[in-house]
C-alpha positions as CSV (number, residue, x, y, z in Angstrom):
1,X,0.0,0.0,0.0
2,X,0.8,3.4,-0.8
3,X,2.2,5.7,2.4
4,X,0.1,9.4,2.7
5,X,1.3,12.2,4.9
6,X,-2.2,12.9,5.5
7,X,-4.1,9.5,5.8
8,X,-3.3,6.4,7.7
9,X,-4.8,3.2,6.4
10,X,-5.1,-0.5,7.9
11,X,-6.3,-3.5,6.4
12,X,-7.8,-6.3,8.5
13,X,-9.4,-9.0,6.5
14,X,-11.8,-6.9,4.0
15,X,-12.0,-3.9,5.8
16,X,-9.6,-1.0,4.9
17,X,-10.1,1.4,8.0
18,X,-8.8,5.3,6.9
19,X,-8.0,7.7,9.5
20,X,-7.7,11.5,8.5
21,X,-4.5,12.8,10.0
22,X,-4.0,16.2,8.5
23,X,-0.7,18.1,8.8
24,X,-3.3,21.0,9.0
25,X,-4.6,21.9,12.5
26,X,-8.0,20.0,13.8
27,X,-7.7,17.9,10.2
28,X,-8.2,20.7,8.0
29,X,-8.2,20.6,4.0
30,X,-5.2,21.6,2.1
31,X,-4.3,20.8,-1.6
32,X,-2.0,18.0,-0.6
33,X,-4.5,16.6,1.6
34,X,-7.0,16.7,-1.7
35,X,-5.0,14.7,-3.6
36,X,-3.8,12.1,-1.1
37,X,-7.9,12.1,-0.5
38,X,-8.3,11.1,-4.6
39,X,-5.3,9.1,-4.5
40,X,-6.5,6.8,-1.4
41,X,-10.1,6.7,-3.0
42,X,-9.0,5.5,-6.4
43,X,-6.7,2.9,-4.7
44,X,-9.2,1.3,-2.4
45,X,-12.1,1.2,-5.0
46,X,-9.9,-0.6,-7.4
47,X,-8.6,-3.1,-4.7
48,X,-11.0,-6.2,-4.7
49,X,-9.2,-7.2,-1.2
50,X,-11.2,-4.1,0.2
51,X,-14.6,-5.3,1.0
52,X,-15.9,-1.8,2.8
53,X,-13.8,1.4,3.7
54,X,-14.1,2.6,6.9
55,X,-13.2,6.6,7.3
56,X,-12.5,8.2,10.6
57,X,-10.5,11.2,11.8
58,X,-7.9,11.6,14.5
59,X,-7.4,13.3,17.6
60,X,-10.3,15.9,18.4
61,X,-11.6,16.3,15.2
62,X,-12.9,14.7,12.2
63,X,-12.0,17.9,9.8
64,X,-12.2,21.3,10.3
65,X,-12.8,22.6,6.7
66,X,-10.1,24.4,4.4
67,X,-7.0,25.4,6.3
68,X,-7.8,29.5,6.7
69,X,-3.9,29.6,7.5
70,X,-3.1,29.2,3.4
71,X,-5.5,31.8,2.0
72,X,-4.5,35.2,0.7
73,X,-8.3,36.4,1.7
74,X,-9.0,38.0,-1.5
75,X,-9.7,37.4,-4.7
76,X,-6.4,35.6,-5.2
77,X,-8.1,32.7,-3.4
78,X,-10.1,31.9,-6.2
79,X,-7.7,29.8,-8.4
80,X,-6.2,27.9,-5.0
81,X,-10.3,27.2,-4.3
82,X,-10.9,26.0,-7.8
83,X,-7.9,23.5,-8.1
84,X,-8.5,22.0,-4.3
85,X,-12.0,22.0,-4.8
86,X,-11.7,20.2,-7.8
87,X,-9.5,17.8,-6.4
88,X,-11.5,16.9,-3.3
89,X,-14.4,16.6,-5.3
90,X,-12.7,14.2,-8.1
91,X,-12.1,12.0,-4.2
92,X,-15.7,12.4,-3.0
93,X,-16.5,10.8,-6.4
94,X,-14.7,7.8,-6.3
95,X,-15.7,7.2,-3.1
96,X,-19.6,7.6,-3.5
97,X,-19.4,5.8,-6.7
98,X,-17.2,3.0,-5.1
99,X,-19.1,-0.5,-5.5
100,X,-18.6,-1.3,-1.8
101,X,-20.0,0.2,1.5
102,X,-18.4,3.1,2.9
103,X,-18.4,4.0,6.8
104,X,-17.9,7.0,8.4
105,X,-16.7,7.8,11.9
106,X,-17.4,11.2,13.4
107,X,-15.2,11.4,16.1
108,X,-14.9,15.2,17.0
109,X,-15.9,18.5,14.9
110,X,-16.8,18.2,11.2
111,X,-16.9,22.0,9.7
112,X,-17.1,23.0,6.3
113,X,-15.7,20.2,4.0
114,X,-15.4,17.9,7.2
115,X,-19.1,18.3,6.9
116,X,-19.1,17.2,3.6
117,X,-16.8,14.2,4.2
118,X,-19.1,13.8,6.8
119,X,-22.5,13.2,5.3
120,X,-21.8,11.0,2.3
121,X,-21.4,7.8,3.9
122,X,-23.5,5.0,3.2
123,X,-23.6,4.6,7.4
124,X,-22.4,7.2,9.1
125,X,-21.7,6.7,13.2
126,X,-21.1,9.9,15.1
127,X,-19.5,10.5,18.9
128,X,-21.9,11.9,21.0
129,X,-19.0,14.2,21.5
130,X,-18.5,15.1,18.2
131,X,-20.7,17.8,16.0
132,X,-21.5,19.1,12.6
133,X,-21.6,22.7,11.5
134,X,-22.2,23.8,8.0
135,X,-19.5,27.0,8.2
136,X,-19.1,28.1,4.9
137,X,-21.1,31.0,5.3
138,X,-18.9,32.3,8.4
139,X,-15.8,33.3,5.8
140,X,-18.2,34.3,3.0
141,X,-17.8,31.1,1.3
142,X,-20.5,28.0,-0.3
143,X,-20.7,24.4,0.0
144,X,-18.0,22.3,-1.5
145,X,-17.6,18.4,-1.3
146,X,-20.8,17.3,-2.3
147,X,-22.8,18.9,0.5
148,X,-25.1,20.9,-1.4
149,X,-26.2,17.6,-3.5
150,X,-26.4,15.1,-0.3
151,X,-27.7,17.4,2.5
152,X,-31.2,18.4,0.5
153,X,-31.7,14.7,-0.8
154,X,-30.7,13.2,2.9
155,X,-32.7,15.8,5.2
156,X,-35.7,17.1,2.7
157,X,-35.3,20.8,1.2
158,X,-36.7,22.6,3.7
159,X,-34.6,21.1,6.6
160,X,-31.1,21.7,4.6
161,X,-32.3,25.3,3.5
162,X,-32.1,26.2,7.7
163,X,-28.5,23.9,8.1
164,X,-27.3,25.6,5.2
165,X,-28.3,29.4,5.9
166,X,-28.5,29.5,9.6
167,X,-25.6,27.3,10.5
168,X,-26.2,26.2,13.8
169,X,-24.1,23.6,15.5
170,X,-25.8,20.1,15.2
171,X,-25.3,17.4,17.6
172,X,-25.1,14.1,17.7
173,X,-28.4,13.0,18.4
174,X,-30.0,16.0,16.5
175,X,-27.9,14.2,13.4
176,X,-29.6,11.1,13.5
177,X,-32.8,12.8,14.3
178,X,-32.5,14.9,11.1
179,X,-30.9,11.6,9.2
180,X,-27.8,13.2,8.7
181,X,-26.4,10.4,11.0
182,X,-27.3,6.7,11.0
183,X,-26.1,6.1,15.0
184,X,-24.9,8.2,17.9
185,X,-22.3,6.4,20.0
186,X,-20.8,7.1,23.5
187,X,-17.6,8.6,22.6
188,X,-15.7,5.7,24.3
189,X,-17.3,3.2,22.2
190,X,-16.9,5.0,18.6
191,X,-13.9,3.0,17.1
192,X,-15.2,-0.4,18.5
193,X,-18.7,0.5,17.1
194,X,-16.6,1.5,13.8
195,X,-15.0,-1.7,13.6
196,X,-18.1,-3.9,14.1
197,X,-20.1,-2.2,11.5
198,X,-17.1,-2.5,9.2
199,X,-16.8,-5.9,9.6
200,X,-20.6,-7.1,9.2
201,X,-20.5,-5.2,6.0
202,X,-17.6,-6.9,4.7
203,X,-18.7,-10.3,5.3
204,X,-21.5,-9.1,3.2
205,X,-22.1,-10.5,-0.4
206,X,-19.9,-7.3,-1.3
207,X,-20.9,-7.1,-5.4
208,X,-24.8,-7.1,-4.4
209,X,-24.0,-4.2,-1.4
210,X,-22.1,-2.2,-3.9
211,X,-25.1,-2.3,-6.4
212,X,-27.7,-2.1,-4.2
213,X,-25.8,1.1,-3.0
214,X,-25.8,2.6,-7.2
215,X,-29.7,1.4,-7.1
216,X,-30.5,3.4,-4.7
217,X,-28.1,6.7,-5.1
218,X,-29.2,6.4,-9.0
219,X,-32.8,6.3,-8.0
220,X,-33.9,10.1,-7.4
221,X,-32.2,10.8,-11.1
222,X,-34.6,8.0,-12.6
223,X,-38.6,7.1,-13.4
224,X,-40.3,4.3,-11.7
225,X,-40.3,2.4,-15.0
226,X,-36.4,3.4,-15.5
227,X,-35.0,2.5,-12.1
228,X,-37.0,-1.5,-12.4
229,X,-35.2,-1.8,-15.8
230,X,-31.9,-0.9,-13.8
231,X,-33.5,-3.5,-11.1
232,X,-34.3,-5.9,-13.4
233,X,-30.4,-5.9,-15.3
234,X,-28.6,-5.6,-11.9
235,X,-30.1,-8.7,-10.0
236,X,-29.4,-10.5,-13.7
237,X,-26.1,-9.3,-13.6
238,X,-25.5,-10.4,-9.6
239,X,-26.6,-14.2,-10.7
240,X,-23.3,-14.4,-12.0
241,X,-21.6,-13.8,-8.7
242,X,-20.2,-16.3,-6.4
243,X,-21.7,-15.0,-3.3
244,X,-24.7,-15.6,-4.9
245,X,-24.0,-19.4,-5.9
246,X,-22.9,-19.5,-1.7
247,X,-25.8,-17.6,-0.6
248,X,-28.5,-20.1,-2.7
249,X,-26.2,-23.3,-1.2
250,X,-26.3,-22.0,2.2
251,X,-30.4,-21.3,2.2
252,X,-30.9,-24.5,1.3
253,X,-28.3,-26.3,3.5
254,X,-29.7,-24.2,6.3
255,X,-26.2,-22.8,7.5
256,X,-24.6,-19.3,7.5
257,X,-23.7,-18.3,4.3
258,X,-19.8,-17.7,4.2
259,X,-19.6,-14.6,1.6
260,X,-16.1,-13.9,-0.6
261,X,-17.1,-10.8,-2.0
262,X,-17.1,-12.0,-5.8
């Protein structure tokens, strides 16, 4: 595997478990960081030994948004936005498009692009120590990293219109009220919690996850009659998998099935 200055990554039988370690203070975004971020996205998407990723941050925070430290504060900014931007976005991608599960870990403060990084999981567990806050607004800035496409579509129009403009901090339990989080765990337990998750979903049947993920993200750009033809050539297409030959034996031999994630 590929060393980052930014990310730490460990492999345990399926599940490859990424932790954000900035160089930036409280995790925060720089260029570098962006492309490490597309880099370790690309790499664990194409690896069929990863069965589910498993992002987390370190220390007190998950990430803490752009690193203020870097910008000129004027109009200067724009180009250093555009390329980082860009790049984070290019990761985001790969990740949500990623035919595997992906788990997030909220361990502290997720601001601005941490916010972002925050939402998009396909189960997202969050510290009851930890919080989200939109932020952008506070340097005069919008959305980046997705949130602006996954926070109307997770918490309703309405809902996201008041986290987006009024930016009020938004705890842990509030989060999984709203839907923006999937859990909220005693701080103490979070990595545990982390860890179990990641495993169940990587002894999974890993091909029909993955799709079952697309079905579902591709469904709000489809009609009813388009997303059952998408249905109808994905469970064809999953037929052909071997997790499916072992789930079929295992139903009728009454035992666990034991999934390979082919």
């Amino acid at each position: 595997m590929t060393e980052y200055e930014n990310f730490s990554i460990d492999h345990d039988a399926g599940v490859a478990r990424v932790t954000i370690e900035s160089t930036s203070r409280m995790n925060a975004l720089h260029p570098e960081m962006a492309d490490e971020l597309l880099e370790v996205a690309t790499e664990l998407g194409e690896d069929d030994d990863v069965r589910c990723i498993a992002l987390t941050g370190s220390g007190d925070a998950y990430g803490a948004g752009a690193d203020l430290s870097r910008l000129a504060g004027d109009e200067r900014d724009a180009t250093y936005l555009r390329r980082m931007t860009s790049t984070l976005h290019d990761g985001v991608l790969q990740l949500h498009q990623a035919e595997k599960p992906v788990v997030v870990g909220v361990n502290g403060v997720a601001a601005g692009a941490g916010f972002s990084l925050a939402i998009f999981g396909d189960v997202v567990l969050m510290s009851e120590d930890a919080r989200l806050e939109y932020a952008y607004h506070r340097i005069g800035l919008t959305g980046d990293g997705g949130s602006t496409f996954f926070l109307p579509r997770i918490v309703g129009l309405r809902d996201a219109m008041a986290i987006a403009l009024l930016d009020e901090p938004i705890d842990a339990d509030r989060a999984v009220e709203l839907g923006l989080a999937t859990e909220a765990v005693a701080a103490d337990e979070l990595d545990d919690r982390l860890d179990e998750v990641a495993r169940t979903l990587a002894d999974g049947p890993t091909r029909s996850l993955g799709r079952t993920k697309r079905l579902l993200l591709s469904s709000f750009d489809r009609d009813l009659a388009g997303q059952m033809a998408a249905e109808t050539d994905t469970i064809a297409r999953s037929a052909h998998t071997e997790d499916y030959a072992r789930g079929i034996a295992a139903f009728f031999e009454k035992e666990p099935a034991e999934f390979v994630g082919r």
